[in-house]
DRENPA-3360 file (N, C-alpha, C; in nm, 2 decimals, always signed):
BEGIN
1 = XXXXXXXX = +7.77/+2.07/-0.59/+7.85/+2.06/-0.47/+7.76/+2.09/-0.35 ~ +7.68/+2.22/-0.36/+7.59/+2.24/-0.27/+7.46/+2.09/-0.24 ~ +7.46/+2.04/-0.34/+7.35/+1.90/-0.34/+7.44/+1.84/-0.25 ~ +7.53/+1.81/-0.30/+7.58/+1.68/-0.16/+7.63/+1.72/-0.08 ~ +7.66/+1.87/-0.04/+7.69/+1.88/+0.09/+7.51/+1.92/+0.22 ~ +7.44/+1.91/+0.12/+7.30/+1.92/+0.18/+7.23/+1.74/+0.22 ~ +7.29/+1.67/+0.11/+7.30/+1.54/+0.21/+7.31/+1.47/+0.25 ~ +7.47/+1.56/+0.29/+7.55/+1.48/+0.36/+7.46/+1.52/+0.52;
9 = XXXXXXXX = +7.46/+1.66/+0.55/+7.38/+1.72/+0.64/+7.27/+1.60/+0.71 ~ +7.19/+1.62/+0.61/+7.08/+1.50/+0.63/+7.10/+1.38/+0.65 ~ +7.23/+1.29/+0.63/+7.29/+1.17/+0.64/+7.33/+1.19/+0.82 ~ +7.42/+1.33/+0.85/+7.47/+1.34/+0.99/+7.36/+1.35/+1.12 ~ +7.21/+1.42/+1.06/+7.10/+1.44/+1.12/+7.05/+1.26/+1.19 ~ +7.01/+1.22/+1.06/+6.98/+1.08/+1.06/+7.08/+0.97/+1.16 ~ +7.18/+0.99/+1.13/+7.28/+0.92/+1.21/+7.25/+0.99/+1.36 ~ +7.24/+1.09/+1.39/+7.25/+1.15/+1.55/+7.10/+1.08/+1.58;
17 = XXXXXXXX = +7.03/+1.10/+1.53/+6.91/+1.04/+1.60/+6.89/+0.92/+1.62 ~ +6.96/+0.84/+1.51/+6.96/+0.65/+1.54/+7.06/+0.67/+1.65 ~ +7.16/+0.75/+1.68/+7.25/+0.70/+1.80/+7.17/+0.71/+1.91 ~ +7.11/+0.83/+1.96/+7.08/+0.89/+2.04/+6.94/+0.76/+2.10 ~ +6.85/+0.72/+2.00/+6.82/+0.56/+2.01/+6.88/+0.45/+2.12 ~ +6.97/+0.44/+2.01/+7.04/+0.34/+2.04/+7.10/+0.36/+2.16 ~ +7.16/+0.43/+2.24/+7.20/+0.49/+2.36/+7.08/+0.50/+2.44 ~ +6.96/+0.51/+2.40/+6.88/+0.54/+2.50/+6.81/+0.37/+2.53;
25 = XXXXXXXX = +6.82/+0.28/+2.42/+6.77/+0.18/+2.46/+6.89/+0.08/+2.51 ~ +7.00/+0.08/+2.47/+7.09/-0.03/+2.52/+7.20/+0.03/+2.62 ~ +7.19/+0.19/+2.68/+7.27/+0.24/+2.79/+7.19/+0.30/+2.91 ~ +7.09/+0.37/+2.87/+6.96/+0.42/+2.94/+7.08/+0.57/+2.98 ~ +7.14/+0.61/+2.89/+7.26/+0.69/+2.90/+7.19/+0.83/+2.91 ~ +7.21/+0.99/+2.99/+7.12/+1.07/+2.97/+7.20/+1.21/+2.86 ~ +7.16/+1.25/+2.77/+7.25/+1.33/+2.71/+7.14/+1.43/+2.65 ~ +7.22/+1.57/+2.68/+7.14/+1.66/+2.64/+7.05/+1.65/+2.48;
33 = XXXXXXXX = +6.91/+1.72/+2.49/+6.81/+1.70/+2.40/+6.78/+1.56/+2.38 ~ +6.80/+1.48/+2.45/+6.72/+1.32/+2.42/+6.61/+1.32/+2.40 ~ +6.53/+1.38/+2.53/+6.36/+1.35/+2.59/+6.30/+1.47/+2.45 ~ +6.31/+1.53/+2.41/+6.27/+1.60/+2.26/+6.28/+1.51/+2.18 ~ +6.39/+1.44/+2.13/+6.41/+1.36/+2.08/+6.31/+1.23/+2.07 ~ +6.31/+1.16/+2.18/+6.28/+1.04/+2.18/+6.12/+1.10/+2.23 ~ +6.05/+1.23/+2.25/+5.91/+1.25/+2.26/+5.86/+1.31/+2.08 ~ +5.95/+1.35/+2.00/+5.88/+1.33/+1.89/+5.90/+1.19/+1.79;
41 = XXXXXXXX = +5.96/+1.12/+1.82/+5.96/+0.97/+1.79/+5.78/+0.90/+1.87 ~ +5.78/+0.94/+1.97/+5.70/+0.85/+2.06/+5.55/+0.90/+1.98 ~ +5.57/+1.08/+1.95/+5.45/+1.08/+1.89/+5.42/+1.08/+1.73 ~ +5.55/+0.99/+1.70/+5.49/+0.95/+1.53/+5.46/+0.82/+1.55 ~ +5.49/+0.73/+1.66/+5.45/+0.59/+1.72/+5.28/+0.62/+1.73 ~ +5.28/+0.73/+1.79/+5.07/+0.71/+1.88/+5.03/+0.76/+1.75 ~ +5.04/+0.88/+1.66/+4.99/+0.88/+1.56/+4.95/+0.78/+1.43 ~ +5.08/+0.69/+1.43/+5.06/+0.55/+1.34/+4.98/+0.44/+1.41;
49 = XXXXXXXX = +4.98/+0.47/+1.53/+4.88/+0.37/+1.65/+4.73/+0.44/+1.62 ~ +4.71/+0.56/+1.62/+4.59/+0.61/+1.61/+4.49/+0.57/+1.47 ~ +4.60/+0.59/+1.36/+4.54/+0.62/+1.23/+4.52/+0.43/+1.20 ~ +4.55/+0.35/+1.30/+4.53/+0.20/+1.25/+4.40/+0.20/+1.29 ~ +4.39/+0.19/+1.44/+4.29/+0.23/+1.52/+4.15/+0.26/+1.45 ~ +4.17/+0.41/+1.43/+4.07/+0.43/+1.35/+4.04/+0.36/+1.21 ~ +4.12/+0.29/+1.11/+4.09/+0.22/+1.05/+3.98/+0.11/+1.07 ~ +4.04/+0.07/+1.20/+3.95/-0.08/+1.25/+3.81/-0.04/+1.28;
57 = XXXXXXXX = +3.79/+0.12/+1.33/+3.66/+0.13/+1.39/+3.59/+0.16/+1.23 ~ +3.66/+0.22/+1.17/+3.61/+0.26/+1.02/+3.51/+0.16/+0.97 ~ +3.60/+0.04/+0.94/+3.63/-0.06/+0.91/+3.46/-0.14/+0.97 ~ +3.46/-0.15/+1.09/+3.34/-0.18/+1.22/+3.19/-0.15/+1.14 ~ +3.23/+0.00/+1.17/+3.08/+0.10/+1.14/+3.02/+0.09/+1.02 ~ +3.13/+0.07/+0.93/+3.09/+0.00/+0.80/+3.01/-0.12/+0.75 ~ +3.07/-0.24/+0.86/+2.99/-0.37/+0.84/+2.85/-0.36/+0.94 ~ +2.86/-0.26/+1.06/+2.72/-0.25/+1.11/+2.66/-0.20/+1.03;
65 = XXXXXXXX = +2.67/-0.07/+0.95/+2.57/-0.03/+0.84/+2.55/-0.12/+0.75 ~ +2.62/-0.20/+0.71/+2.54/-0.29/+0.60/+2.45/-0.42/+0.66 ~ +2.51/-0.45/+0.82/+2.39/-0.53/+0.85/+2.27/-0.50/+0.93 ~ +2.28/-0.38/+0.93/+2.16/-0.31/+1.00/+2.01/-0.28/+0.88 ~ +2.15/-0.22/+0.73/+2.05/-0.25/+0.60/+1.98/-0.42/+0.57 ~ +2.07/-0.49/+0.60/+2.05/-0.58/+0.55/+1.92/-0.64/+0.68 ~ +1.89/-0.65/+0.77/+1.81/-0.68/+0.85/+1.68/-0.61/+0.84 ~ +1.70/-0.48/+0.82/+1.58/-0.38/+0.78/+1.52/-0.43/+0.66;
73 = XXXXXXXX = +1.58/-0.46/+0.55/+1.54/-0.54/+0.39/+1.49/-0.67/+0.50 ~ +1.52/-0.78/+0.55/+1.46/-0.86/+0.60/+1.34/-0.84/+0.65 ~ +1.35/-0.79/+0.77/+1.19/-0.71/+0.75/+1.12/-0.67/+0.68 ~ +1.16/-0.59/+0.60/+1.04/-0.57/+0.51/+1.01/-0.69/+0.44 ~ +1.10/-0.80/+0.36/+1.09/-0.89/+0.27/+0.93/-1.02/+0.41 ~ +1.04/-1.01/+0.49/+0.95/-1.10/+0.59/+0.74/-1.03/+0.62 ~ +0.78/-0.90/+0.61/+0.63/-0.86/+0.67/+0.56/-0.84/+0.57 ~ +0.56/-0.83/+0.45/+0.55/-0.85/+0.30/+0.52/-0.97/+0.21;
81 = XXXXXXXX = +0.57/-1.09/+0.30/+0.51/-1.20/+0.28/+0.44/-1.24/+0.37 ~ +0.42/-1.22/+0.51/+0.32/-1.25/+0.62/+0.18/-1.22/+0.52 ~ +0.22/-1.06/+0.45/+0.06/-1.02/+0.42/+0.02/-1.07/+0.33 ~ +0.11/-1.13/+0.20/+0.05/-1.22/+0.09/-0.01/-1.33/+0.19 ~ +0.05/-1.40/+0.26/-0.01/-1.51/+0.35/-0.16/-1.46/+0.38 ~ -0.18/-1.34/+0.43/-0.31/-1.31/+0.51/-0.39/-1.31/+0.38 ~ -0.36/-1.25/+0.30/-0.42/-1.20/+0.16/-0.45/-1.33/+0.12 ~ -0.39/-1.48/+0.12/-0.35/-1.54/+0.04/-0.53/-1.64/+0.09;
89 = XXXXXXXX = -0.54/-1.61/+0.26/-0.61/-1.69/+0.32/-0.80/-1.61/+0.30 ~ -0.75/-1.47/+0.26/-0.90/-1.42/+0.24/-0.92/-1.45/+0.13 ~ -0.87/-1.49/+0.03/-0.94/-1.56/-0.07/-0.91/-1.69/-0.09 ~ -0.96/-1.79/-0.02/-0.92/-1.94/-0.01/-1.07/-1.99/-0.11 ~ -1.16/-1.94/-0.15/-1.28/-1.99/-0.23/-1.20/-1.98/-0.38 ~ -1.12/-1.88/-0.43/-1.07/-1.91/-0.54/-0.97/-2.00/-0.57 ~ -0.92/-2.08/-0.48/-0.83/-2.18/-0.47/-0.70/-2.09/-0.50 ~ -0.65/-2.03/-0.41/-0.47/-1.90/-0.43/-0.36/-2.02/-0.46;
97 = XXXXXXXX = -0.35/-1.95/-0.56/-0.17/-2.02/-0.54/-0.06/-1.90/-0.55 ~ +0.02/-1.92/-0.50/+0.14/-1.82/-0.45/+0.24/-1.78/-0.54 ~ +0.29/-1.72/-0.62/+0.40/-1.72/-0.69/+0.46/-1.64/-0.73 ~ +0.63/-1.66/-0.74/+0.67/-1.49/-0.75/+0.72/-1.49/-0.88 ~ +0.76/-1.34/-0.88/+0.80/-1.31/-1.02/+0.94/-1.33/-1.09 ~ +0.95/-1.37/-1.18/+1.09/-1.39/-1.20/+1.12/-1.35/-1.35 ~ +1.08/-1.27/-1.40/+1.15/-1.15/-1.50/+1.04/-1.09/-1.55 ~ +1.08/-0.94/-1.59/+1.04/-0.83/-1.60/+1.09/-0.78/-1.73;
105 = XXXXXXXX = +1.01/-0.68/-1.83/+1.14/-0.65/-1.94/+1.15/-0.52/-1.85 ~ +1.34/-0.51/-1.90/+1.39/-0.41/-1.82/+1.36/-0.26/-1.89 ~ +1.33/-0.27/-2.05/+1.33/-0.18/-2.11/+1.17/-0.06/-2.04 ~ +1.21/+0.06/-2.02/+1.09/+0.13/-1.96/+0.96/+0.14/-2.04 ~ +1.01/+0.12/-2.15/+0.85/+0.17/-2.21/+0.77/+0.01/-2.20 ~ +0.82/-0.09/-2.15/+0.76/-0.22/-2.15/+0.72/-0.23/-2.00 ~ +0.80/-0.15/-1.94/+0.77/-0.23/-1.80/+0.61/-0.24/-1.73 ~ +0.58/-0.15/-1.77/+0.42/-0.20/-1.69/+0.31/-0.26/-1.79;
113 = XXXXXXXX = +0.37/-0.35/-1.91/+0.31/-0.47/-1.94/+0.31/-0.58/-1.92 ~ +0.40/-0.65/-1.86/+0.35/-0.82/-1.84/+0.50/-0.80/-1.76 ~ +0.46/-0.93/-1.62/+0.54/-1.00/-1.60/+0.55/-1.15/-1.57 ~ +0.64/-1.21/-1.60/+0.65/-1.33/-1.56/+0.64/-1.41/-1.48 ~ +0.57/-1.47/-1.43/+0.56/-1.56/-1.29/+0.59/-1.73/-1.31 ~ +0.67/-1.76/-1.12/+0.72/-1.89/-1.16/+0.65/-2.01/-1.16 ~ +0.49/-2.01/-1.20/+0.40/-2.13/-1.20/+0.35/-2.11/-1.32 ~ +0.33/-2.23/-1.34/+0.23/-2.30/-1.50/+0.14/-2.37/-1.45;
121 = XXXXXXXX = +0.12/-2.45/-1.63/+0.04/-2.60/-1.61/+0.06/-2.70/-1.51 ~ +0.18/-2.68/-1.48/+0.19/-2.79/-1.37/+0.12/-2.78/-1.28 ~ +0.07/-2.63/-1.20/+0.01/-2.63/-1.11/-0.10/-2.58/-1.09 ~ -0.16/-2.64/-1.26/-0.32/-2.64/-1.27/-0.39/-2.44/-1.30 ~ -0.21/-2.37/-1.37/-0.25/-2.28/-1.38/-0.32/-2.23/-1.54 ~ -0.40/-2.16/-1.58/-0.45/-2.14/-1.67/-0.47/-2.01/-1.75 ~ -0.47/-1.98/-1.86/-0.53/-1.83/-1.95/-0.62/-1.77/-1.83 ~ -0.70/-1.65/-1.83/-0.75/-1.58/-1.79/-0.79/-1.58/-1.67;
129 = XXXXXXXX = -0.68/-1.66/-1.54/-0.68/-1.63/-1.43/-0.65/-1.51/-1.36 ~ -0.72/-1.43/-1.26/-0.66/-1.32/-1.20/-0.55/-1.34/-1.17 ~ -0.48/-1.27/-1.15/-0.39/-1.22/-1.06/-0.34/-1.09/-0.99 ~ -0.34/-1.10/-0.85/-0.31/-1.01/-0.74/-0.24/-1.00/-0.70 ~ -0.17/-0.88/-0.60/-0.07/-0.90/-0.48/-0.15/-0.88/-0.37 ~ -0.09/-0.85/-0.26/-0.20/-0.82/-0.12/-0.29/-0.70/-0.10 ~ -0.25/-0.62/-0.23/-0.30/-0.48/-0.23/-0.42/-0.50/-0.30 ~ -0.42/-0.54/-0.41/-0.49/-0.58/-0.51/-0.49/-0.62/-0.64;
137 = XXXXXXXX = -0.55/-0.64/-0.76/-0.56/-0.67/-0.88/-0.49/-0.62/-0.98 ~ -0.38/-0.72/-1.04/-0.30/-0.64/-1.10/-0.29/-0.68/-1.26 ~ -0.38/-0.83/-1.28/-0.39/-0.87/-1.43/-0.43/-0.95/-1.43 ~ -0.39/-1.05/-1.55/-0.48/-1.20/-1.56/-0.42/-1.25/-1.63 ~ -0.40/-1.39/-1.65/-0.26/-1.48/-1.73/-0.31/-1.46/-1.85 ~ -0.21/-1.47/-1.93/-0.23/-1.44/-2.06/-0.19/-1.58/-2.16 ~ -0.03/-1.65/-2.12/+0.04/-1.73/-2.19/+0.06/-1.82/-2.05 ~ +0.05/-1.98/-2.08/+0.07/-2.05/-1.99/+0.19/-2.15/-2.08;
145 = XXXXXXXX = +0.30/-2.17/-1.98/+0.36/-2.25/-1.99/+0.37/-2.39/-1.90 ~ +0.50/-2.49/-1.87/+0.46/-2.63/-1.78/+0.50/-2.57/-1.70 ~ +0.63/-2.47/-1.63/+0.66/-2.42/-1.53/+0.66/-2.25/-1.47 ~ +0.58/-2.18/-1.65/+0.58/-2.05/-1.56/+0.44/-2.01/-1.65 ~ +0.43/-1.87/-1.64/+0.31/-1.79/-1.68/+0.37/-1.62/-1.69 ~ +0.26/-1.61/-1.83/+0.29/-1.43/-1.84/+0.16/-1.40/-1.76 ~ +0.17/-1.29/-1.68/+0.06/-1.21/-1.67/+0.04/-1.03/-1.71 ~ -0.03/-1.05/-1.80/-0.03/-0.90/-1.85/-0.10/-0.79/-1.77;
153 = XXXXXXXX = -0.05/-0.71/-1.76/-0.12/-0.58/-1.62/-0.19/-0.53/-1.68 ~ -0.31/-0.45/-1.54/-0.40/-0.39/-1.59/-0.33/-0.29/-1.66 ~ -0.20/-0.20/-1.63/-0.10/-0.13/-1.69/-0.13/-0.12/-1.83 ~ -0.12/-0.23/-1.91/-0.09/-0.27/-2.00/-0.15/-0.16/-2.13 ~ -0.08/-0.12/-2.24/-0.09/-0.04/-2.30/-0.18/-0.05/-2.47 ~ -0.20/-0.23/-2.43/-0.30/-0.32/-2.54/-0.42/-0.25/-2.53 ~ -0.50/-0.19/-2.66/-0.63/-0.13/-2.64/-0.71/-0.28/-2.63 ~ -0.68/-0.38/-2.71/-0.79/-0.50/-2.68/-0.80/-0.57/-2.54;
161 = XXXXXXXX = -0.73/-0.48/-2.48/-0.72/-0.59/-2.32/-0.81/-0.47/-2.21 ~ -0.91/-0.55/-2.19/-1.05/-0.51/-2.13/-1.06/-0.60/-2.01 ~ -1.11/-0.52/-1.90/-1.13/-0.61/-1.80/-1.27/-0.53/-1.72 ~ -1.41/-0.64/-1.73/-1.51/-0.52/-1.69/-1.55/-0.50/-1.52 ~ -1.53/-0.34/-1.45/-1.49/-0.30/-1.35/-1.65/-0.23/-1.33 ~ -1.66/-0.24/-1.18/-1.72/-0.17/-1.13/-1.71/-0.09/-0.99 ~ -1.79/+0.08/-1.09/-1.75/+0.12/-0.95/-1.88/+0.16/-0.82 ~ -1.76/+0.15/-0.72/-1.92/+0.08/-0.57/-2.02/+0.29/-0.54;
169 = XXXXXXXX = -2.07/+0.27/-0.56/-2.12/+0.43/-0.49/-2.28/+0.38/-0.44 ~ -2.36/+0.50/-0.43/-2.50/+0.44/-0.42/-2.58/+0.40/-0.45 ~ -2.50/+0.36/-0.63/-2.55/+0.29/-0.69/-2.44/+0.19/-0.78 ~ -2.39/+0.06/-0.82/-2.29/+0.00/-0.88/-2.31/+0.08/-1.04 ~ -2.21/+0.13/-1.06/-2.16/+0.16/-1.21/-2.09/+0.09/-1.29 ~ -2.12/+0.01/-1.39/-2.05/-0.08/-1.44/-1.93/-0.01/-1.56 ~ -1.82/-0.02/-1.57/-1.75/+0.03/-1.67/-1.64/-0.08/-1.73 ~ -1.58/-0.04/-1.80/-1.48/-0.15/-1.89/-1.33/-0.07/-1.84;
177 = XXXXXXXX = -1.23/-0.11/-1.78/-1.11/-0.07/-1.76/-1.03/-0.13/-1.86 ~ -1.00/-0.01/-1.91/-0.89/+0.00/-2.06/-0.84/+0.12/-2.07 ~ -0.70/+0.08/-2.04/-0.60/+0.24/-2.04/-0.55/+0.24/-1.91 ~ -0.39/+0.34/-1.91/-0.31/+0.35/-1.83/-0.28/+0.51/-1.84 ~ -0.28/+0.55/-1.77/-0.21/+0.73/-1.79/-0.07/+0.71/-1.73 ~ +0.06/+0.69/-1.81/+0.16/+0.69/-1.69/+0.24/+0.75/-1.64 ~ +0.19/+0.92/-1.67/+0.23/+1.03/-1.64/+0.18/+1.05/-1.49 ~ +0.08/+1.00/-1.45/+0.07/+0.96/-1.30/+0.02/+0.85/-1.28;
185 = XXXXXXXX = +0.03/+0.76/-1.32/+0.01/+0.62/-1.28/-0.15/+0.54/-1.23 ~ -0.22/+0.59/-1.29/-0.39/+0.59/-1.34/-0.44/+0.53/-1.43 ~ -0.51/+0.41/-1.36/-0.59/+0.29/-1.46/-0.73/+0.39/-1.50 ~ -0.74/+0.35/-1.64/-0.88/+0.43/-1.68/-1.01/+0.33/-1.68 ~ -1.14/+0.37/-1.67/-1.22/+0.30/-1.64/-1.30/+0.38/-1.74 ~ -1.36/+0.31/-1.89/-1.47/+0.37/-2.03/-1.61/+0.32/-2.04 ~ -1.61/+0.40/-2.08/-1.79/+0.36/-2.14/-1.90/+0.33/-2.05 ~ -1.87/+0.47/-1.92/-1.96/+0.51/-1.80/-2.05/+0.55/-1.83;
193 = XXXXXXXX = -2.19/+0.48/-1.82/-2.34/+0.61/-1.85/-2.33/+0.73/-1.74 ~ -2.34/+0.69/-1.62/-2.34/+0.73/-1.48/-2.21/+0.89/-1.49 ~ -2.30/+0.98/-1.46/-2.13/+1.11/-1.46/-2.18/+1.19/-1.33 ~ -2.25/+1.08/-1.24/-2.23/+1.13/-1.11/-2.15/+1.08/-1.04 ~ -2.06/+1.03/-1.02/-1.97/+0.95/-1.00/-1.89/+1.05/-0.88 ~ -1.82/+0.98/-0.80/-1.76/+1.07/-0.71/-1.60/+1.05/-0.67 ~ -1.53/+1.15/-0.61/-1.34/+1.09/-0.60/-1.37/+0.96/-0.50 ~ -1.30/+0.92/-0.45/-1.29/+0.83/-0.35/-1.37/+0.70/-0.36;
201 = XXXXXXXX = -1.49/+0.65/-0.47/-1.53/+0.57/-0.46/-1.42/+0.45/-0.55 ~ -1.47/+0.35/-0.40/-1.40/+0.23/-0.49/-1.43/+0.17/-0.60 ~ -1.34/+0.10/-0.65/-1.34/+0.02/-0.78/-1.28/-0.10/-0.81 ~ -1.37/-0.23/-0.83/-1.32/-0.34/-0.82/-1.39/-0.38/-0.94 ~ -1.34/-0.55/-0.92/-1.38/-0.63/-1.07/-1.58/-0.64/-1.05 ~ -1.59/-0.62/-1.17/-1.77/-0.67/-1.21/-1.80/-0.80/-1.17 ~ -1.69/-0.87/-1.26/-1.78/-1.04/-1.24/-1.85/-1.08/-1.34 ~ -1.89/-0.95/-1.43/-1.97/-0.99/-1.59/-1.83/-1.04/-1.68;
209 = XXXXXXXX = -2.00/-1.15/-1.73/-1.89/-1.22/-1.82/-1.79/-1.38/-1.75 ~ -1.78/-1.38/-1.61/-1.75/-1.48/-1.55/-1.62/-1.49/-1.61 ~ -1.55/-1.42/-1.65/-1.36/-1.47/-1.62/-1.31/-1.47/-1.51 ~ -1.32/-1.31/-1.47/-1.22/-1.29/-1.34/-1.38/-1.31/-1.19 ~ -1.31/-1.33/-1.10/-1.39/-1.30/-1.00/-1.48/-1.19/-0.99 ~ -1.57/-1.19/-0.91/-1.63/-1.05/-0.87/-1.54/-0.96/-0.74 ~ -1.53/-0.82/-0.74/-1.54/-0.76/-0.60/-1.33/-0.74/-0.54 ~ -1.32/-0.79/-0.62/-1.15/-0.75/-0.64/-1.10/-0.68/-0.65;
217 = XXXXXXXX = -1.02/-0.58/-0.55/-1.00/-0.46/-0.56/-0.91/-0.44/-0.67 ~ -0.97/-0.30/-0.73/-0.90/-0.23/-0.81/-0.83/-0.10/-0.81 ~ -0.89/-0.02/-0.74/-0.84/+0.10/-0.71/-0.96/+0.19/-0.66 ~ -0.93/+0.36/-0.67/-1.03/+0.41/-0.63/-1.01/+0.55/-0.74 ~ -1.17/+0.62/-0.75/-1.15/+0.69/-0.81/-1.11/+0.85/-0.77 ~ -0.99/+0.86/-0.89/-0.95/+1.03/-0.88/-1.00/+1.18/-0.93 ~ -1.04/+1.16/-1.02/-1.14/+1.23/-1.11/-1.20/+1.12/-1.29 ~ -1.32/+1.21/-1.27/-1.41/+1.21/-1.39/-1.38/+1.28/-1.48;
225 = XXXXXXXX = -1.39/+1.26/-1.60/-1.38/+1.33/-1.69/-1.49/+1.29/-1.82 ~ -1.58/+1.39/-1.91/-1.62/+1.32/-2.03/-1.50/+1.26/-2.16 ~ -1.60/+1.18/-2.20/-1.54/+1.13/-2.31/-1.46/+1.21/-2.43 ~ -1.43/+1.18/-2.52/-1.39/+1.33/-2.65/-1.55/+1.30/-2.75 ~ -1.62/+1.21/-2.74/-1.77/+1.23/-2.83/-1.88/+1.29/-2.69 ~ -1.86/+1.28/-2.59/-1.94/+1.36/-2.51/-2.07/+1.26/-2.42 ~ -2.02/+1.12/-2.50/-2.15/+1.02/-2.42/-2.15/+0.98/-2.33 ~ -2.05/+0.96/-2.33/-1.96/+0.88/-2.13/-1.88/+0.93/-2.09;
233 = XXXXXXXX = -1.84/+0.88/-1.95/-1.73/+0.91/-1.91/-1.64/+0.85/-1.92 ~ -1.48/+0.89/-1.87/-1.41/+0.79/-1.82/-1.36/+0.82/-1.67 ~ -1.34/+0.76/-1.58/-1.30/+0.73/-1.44/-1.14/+0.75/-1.46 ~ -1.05/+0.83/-1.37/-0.93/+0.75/-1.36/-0.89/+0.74/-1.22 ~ -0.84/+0.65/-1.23/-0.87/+0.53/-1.13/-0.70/+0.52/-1.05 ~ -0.71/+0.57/-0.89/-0.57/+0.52/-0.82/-0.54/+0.37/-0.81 ~ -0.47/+0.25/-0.81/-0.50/+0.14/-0.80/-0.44/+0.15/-0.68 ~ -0.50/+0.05/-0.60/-0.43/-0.02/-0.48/-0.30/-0.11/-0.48;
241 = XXXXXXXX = -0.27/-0.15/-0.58/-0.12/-0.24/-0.61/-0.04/-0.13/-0.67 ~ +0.10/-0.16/-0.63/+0.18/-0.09/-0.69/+0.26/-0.21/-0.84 ~ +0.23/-0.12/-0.90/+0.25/-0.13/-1.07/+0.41/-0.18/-1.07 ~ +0.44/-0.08/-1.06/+0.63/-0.01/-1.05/+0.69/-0.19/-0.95 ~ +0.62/-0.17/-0.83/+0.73/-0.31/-0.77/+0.62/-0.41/-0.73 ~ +0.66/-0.53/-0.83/+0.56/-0.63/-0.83/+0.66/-0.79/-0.78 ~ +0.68/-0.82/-0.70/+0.77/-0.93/-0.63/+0.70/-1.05/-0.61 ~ +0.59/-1.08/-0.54/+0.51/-1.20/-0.50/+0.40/-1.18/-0.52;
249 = XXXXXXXX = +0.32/-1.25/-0.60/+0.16/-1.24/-0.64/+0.08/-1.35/-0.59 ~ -0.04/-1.35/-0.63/-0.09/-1.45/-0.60/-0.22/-1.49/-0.72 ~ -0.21/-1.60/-0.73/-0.30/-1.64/-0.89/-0.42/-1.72/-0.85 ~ -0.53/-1.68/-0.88/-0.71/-1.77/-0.84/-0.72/-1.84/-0.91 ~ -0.72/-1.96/-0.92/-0.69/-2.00/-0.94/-0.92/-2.15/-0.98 ~ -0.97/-2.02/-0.97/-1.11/-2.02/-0.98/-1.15/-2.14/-1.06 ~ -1.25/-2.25/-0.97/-1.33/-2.33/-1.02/-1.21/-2.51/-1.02 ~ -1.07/-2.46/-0.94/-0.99/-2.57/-0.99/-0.99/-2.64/-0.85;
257 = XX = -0.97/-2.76/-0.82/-0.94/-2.81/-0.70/-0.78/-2.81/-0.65 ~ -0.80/-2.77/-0.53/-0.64/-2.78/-0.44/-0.58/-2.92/-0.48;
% end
């Protein structure tokens, strides 16, 4: 009994305030407590005005942040390919051709051996051509197909994949780069006579043997260390390319005509 005499209450509430309304818009009639009345109505109106409001601006700041990202990615994507362009033009004796990458294995313990690029035979591409990004030397084709190519990294975790490097100081040290440390991301450079060697000197391709070009950057050295028989050293080596994000390369395409 007490339930419905509580709303009925609430039914008599309801009803005074739609009159009081209603009277205020179709008599303009003045009766005590109106303007209370019809000022907390007015401020559940600007509150439901406000909270739209702010939706829309919400709404706004949200699509400028994604096109402010998205222009910023443009830029980078754009001045990232200016510099393959520039890169592409300092080595115009190797005949460059341009090409990006188009799959990767996703699996981690593969990723910094081979990736795939979108040119082949068709485009006069072949086995044991370098390949670079704008930074520098990052492998050499391995499997050619009619429309794409593997290229395996210097990354790569194959002990038979050798590529012979030299490094520049006051005198050229010739060594064999084989091995990856990827606990910090360090191409190894073996079978150094030389253990005067110093941090900072660069290190590019030899040119022995005539596969890859000569003088191609490879990185620079971090520390020396002897061998585990004590005859040589090994170099490990910062590279100039980044390993981790490889998007647009470029392949030399050496000895072939444009």
């Amino acid at each position: 009994m007490r339930f419905f005499s509580l709303r009925f209450l609430l039914l008599l509430v309801c009803v005074a305030v739609l009159a009081v309304m209603l009277l205020y818009y179709f008599t303009n009639i003045t009766i005590p407590g109106q303007r209370s009345v019809l000022g907390i109505v007015q401020n559940v109106k600007d509150m439901a005005s406000i909270e739209k409001e702010n939706k829309v601006l919400k709404a706004k700041l949200e699509e400028q942040e994604t096109l402010s990202v998205q222009q910023l990615e443009l830029k980078r994507e754009n001045k990232n390919l200016q510099a393959v362009v520039d890169k592409t033009k300092e080595v115009e004796q190797y005949n460059p051709l341009q090409a990006s990458v188009m799959h990767r294995e996703a699996d981690p313990a593969n990723w910094y051996e081979t990736v795939i690029v979108d040119k082949g035979s068709n485009d006069d591409v072949q086995e044991n051509m370098a390949v670079m990004t704008k930074d520098g030397l990052i492998g050499k084709i391995t499997q050619v197909k009619p429309t794409f190519s593997e290229v395996k990294l210097l990354s790569s975790k194959d002990k038979r994949y050798r590529i012979s490097a030299a490094i520049q100081g006051k005198k050229n040290v010739n060594g064999i780069l084989n091995g990856f440390d990827p606990s910090n991301k360090y191409l190894m450079v073996r079978d150094i006579l030389n253990k005067n060697l110093k941090k900072g000197e660069k290190v590019v391709t030899s040119g022995l043997g005539e596969i890859l070009p000569p003088n191609l950057d490879i990185g620079t050295v971090v520390k020396v260390k002897p061998d585990p028989y004590g005859l040589t050293s090994i170099a490990y080596i910062k590279p100039t390319a980044d390993f981790y994000d490889i998007n647009q390369v470029i392949i030399l395409r050496t000895g072939k005509k444009a």
